[in-house]
PQR file with spaces between the fields and no chain letter, atoms N, CA, C, O and H, PARSE charges and radii, in Angstrom:
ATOM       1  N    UNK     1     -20.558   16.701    2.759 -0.4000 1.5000
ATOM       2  CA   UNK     1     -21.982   16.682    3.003 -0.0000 2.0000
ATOM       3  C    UNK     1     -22.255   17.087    4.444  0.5500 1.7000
ATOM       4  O    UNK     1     -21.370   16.841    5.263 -0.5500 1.4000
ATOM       5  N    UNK     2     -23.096   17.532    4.751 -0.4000 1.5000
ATOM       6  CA   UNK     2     -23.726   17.904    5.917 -0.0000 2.0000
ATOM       7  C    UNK     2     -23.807   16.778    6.755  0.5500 1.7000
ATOM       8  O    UNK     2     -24.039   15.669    6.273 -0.5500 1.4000
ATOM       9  H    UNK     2     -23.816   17.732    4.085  0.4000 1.0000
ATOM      10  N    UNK     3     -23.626   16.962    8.062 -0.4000 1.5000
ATOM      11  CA   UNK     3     -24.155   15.511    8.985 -0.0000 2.0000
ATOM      12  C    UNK     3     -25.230   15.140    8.807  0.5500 1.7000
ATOM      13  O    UNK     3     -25.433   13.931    8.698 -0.5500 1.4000
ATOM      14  H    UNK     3     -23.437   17.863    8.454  0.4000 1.0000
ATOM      15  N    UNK     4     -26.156   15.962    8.731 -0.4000 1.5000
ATOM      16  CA   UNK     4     -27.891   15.411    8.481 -0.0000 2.0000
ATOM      17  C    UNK     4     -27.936   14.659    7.145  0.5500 1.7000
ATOM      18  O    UNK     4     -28.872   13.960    6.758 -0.5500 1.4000
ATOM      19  H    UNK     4     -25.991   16.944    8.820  0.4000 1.0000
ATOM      20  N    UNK     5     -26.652   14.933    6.422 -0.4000 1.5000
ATOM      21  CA   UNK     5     -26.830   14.360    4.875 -0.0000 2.0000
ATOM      22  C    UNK     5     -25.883   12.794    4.987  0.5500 1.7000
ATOM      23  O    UNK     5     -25.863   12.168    3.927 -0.5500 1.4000
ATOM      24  H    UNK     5     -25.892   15.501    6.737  0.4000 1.0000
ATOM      25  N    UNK     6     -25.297   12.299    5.903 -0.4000 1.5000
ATOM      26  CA   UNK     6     -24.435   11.503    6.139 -0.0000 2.0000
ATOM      27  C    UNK     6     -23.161   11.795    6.465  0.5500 1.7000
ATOM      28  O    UNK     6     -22.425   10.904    6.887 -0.5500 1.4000
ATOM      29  H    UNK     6     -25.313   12.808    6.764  0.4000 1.0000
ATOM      30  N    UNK     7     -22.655   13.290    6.290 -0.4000 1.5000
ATOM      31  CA   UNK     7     -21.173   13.564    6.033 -0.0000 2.0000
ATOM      32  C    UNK     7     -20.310   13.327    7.253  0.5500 1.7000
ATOM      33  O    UNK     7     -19.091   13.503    7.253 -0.5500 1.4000
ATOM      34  H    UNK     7     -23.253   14.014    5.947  0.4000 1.0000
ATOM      35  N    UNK     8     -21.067   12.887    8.367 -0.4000 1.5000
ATOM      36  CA   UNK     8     -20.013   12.090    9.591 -0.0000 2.0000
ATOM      37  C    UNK     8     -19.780   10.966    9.408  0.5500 1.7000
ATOM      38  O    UNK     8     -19.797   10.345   10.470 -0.5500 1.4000
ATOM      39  H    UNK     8     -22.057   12.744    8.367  0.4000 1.0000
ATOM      40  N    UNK     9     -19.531   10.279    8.440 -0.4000 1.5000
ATOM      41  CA   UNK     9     -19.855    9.018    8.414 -0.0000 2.0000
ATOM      42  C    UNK     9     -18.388    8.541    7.879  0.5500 1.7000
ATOM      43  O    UNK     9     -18.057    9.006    6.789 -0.5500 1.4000
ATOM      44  H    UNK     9     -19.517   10.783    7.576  0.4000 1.0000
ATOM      45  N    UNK    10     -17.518    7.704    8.502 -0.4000 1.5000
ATOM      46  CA   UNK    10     -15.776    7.566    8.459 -0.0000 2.0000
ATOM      47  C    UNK    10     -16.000    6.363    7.664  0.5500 1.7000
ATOM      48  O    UNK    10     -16.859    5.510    7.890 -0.5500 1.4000
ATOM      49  H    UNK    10     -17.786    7.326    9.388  0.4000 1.0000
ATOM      50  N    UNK    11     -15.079    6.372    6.634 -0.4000 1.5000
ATOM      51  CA   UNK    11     -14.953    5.488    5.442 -0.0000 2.0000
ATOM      52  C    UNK    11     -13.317    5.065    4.974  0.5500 1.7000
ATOM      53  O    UNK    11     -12.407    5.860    5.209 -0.5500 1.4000
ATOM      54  H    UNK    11     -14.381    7.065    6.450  0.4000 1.0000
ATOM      55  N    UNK    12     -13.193    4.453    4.660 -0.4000 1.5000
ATOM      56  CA   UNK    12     -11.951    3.510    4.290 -0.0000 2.0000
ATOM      57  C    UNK    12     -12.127    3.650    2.729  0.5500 1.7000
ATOM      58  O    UNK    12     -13.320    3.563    2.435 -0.5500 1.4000
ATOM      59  H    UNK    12     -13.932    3.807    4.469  0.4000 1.0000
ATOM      60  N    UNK    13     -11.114    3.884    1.383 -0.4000 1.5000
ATOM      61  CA   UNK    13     -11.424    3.434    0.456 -0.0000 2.0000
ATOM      62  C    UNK    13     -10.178    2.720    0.466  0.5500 1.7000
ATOM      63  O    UNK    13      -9.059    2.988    0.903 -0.5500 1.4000
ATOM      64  H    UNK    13     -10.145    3.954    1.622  0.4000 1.0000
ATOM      65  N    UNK    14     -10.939    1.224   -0.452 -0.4000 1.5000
ATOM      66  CA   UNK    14      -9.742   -0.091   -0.483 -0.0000 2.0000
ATOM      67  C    UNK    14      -9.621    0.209   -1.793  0.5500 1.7000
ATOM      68  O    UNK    14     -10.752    0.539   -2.152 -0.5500 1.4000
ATOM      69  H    UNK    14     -11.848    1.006   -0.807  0.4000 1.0000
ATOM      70  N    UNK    15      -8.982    0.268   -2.577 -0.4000 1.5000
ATOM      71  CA   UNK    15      -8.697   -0.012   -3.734 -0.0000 2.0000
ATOM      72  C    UNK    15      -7.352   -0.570   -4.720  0.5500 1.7000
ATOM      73  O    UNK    15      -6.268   -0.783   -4.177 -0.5500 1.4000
ATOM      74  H    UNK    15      -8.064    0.000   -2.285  0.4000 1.0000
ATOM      75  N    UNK    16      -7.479   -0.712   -5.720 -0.4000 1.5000
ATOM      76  CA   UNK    16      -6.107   -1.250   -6.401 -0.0000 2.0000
ATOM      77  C    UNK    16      -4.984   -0.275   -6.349  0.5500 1.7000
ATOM      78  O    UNK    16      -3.812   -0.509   -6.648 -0.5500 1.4000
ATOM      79  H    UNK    16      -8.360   -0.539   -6.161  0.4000 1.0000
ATOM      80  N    UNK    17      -5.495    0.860   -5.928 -0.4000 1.5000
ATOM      81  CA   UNK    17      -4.236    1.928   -6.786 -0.0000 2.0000
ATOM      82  C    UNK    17      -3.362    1.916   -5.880  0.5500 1.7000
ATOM      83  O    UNK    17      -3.968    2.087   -4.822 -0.5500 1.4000
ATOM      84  H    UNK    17      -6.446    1.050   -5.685  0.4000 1.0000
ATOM      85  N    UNK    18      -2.324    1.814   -5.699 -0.4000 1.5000
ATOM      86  CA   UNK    18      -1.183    2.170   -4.442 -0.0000 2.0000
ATOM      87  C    UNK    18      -0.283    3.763   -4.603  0.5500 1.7000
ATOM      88  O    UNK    18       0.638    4.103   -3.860 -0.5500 1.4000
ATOM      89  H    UNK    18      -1.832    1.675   -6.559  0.4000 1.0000
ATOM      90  N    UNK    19      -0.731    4.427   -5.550 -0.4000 1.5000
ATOM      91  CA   UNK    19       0.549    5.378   -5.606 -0.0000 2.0000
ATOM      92  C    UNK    19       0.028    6.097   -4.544  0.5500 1.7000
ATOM      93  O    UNK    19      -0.972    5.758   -3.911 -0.5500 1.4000
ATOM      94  H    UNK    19      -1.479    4.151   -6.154  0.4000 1.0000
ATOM      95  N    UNK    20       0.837    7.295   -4.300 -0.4000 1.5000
ATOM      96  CA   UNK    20       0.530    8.387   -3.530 -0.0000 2.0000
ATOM      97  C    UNK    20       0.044    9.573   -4.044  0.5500 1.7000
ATOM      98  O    UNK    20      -0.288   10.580   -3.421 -0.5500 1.4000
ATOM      99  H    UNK    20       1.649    7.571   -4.814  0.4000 1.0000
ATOM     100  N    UNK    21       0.022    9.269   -5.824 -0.4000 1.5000
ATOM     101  CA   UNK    21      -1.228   10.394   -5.849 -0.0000 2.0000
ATOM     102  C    UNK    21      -2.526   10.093   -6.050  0.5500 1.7000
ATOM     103  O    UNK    21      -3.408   10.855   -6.447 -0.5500 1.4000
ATOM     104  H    UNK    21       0.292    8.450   -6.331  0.4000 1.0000
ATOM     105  N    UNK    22      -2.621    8.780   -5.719 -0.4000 1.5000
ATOM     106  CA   UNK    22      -3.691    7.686   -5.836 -0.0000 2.0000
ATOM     107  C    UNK    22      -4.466    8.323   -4.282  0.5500 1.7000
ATOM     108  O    UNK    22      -5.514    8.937   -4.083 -0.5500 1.4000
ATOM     109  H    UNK    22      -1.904    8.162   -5.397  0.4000 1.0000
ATOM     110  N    UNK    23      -3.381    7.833   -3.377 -0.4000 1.5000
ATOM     111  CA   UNK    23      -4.153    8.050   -1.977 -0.0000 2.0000
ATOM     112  C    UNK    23      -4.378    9.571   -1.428  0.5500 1.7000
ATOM     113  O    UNK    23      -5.077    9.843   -0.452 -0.5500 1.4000
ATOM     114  H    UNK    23      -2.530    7.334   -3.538  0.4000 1.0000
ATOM     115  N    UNK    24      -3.433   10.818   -2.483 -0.4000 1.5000
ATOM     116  CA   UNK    24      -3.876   12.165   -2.209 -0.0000 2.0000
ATOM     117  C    UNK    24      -5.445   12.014   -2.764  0.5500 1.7000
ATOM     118  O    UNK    24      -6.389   12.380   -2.065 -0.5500 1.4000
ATOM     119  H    UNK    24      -2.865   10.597   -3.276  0.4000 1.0000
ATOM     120  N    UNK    25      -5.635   11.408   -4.167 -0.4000 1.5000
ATOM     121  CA   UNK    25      -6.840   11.663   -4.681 -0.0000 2.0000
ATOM     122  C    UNK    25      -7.991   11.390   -3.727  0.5500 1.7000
ATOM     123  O    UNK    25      -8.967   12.141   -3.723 -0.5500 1.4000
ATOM     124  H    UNK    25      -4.867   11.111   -4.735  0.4000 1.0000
ATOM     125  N    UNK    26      -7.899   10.215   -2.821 -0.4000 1.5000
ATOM     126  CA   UNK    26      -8.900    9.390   -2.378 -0.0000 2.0000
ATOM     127  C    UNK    26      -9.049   10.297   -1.009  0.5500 1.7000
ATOM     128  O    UNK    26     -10.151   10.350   -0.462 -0.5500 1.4000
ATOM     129  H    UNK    26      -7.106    9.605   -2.824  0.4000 1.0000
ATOM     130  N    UNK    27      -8.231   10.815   -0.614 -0.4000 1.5000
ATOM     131  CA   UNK    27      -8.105   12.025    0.896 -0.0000 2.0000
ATOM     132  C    UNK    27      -8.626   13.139    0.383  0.5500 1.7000
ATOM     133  O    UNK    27      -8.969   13.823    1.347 -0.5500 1.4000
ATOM     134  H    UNK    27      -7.336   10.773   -1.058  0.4000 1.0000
ATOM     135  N    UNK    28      -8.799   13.530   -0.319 -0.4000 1.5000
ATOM     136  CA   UNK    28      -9.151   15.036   -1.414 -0.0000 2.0000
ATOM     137  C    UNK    28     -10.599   14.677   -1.658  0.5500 1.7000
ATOM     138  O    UNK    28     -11.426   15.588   -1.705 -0.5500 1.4000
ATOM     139  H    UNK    28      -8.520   12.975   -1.102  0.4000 1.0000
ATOM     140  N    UNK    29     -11.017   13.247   -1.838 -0.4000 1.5000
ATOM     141  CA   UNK    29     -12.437   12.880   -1.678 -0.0000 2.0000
ATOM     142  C    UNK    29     -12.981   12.708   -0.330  0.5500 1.7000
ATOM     143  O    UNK    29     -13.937   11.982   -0.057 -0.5500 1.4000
ATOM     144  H    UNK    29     -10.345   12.507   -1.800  0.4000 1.0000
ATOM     145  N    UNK    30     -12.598   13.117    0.143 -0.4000 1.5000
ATOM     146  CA   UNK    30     -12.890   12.988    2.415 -0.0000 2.0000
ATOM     147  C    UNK    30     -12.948   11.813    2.915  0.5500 1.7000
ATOM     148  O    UNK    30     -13.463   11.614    4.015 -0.5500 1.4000
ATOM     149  H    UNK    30     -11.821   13.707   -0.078  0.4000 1.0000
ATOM     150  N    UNK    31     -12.366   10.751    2.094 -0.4000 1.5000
ATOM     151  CA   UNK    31     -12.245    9.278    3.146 -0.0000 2.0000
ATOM     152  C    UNK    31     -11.131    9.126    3.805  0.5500 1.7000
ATOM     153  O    UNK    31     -10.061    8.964    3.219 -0.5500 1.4000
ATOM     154  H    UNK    31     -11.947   10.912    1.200  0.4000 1.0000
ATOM     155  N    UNK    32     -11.246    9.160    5.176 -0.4000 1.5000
ATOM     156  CA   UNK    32     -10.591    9.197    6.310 -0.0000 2.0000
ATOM     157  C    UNK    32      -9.342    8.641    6.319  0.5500 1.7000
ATOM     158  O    UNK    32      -8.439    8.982    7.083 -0.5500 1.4000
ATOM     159  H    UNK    32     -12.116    9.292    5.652  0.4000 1.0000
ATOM     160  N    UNK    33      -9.231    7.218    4.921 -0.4000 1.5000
ATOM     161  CA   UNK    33      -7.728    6.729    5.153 -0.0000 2.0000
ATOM     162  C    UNK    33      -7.788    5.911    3.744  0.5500 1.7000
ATOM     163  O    UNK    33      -8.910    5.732    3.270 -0.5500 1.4000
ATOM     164  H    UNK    33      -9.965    6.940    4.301  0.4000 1.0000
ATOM     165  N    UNK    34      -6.687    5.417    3.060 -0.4000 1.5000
ATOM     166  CA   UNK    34      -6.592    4.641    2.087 -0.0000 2.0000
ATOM     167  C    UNK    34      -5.905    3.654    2.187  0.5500 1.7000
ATOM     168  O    UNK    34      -4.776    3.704    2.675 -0.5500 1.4000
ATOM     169  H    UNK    34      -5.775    5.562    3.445  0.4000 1.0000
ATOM     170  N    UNK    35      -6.429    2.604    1.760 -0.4000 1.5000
ATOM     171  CA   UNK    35      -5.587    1.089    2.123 -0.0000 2.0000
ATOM     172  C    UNK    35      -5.910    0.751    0.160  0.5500 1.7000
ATOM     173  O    UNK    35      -6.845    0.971   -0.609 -0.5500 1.4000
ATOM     174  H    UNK    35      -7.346    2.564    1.363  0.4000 1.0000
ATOM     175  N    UNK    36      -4.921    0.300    0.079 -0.4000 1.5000
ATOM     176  CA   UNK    36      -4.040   -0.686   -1.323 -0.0000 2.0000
ATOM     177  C    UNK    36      -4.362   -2.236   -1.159  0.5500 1.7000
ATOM     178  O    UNK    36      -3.932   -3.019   -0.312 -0.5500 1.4000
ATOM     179  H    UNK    36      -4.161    0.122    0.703  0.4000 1.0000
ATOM     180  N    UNK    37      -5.049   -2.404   -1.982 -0.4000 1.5000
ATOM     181  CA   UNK    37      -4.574   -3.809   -2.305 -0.0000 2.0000
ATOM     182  C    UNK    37      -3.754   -4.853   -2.959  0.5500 1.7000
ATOM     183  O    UNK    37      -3.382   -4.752   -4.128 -0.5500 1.4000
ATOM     184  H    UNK    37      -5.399   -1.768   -2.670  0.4000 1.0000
ATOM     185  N    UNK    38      -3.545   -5.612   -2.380 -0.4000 1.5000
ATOM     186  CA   UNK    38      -3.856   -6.448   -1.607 -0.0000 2.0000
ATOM     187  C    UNK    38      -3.733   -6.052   -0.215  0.5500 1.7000
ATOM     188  O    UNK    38      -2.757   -5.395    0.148 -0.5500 1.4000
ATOM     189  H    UNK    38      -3.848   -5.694   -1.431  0.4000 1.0000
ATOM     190  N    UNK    39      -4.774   -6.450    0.701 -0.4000 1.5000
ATOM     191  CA   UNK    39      -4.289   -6.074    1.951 -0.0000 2.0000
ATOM     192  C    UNK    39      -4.226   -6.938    2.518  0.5500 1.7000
ATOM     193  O    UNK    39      -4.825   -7.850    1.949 -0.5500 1.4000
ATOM     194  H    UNK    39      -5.566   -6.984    0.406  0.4000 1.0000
ATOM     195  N    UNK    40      -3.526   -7.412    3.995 -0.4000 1.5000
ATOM     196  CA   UNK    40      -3.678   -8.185    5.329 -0.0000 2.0000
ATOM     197  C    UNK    40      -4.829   -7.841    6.292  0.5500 1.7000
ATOM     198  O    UNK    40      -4.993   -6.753    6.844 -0.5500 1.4000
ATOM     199  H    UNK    40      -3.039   -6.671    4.458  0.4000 1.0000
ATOM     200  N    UNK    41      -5.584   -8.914    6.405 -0.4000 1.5000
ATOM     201  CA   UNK    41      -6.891   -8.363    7.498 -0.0000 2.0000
ATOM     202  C    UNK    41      -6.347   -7.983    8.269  0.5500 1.7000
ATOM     203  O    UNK    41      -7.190   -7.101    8.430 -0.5500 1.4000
ATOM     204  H    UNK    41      -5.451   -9.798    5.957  0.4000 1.0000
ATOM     205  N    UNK    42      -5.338   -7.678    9.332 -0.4000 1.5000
ATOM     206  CA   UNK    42      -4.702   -7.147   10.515 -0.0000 2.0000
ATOM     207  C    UNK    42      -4.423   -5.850    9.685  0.5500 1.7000
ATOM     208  O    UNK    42      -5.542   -5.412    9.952 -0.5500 1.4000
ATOM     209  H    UNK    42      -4.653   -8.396    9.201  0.4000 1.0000
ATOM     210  N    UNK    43      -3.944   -4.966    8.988 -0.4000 1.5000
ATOM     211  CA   UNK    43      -3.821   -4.241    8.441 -0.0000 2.0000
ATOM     212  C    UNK    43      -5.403   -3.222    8.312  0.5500 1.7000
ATOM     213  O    UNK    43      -5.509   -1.997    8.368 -0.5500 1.4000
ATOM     214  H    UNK    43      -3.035   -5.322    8.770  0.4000 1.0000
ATOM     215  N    UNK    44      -6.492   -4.277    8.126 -0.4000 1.5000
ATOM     216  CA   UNK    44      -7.750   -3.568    7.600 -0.0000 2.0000
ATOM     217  C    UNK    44      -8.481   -3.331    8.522  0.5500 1.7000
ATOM     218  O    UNK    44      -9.407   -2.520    8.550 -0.5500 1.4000
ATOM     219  H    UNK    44      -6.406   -5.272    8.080  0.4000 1.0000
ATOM     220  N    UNK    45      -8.003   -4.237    9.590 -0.4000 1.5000
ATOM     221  CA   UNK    45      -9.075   -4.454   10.927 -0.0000 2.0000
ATOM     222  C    UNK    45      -8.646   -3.608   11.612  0.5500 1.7000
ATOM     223  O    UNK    45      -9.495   -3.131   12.365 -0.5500 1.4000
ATOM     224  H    UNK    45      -7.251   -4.896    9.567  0.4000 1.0000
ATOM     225  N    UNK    46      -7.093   -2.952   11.735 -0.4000 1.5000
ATOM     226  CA   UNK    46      -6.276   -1.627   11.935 -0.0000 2.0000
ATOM     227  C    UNK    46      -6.930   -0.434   11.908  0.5500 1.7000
ATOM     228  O    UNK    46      -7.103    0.455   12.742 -0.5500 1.4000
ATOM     229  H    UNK    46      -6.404   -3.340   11.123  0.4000 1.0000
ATOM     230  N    UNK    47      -7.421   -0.683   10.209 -0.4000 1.5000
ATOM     231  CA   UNK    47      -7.420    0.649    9.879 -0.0000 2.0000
ATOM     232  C    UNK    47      -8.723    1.067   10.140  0.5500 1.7000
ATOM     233  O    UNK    47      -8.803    2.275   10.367 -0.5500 1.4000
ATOM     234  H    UNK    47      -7.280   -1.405    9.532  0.4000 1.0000
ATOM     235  N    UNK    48      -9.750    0.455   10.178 -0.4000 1.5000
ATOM     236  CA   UNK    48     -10.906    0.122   11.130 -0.0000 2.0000
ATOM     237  C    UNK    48     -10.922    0.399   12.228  0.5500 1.7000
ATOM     238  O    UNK    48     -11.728    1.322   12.351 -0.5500 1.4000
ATOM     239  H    UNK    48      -9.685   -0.525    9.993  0.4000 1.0000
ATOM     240  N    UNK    49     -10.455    0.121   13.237 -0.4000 1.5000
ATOM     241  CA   UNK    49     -10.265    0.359   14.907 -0.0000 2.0000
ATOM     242  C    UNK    49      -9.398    2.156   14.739  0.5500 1.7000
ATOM     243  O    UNK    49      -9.673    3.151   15.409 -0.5500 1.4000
ATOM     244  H    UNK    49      -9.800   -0.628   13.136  0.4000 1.0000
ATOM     245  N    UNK    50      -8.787    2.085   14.092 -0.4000 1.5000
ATOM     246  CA   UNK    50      -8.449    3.402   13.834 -0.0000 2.0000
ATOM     247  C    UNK    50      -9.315    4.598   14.078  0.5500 1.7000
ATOM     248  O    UNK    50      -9.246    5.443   14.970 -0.5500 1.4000
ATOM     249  H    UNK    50      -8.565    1.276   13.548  0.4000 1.0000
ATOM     250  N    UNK    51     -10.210    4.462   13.002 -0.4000 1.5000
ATOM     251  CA   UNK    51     -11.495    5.482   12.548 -0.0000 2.0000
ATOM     252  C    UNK    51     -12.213    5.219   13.629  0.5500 1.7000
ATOM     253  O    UNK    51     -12.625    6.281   14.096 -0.5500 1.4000
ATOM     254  H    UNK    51     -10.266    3.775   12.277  0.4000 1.0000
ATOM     255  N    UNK    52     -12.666    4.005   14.444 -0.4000 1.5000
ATOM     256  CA   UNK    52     -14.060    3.899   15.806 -0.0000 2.0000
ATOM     257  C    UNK    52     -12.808    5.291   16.805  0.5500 1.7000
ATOM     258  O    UNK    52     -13.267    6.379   17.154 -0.5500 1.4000
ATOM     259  H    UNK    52     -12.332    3.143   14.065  0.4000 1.0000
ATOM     260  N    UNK    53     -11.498    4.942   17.043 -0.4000 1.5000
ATOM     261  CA   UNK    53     -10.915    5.606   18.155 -0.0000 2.0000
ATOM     262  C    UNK    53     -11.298    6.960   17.668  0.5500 1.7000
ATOM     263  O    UNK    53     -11.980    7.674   18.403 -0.5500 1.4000
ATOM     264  H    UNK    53     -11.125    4.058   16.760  0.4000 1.0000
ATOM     265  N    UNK    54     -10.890    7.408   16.403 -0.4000 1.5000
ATOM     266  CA   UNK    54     -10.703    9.001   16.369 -0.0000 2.0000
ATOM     267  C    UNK    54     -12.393    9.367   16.002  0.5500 1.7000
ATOM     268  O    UNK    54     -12.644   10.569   15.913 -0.5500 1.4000
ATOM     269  H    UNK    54     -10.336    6.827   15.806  0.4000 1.0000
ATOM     270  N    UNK    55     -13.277    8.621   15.839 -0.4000 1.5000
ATOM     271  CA   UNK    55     -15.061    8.849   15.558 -0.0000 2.0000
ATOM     272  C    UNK    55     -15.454    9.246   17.409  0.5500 1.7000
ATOM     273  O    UNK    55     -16.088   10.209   17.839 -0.5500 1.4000
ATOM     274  H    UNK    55     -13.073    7.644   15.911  0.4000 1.0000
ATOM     275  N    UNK    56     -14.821    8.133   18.167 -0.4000 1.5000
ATOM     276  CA   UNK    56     -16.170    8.050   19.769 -0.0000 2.0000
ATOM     277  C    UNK    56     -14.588    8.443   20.654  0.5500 1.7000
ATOM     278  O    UNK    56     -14.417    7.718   21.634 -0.5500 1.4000
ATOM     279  H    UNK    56     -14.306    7.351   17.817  0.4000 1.0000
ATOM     280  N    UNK    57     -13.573    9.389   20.423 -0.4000 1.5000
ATOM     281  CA   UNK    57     -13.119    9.955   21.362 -0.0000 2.0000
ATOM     282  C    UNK    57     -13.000   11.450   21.595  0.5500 1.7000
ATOM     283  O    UNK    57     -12.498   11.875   22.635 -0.5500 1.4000
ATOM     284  H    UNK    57     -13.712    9.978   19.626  0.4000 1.0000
């Protein structure tokens, strides 16, 4: 999407699936990173601080 349409907008998808053609699928949909569940909040809060560094540097 266009920026004016939201398309800067950095997203995480959490979901059940863990394979790796699970997380090609979810990267092929433009979310910035894929986390599996179950997760560890240190893990999520990670992957979070992640996306602010590579968004405002």
């Amino acid at each position: 999407m266009p920026k004016e349409e939201g398309g800067e907008i950095p997203a995480i998808a959490l979901t059940a699936y863990a394979r790796e053609s699970d997380r090609d699928q979810v990267l092929a949909a433009r979310f910035q990173k894929h986390v599996a569940k179950p997760v560890q909040p240190t893990e999520l809060l990670t992957s979070i601080a992640d996306l602010l560094v590579q968004k405002y540097n």
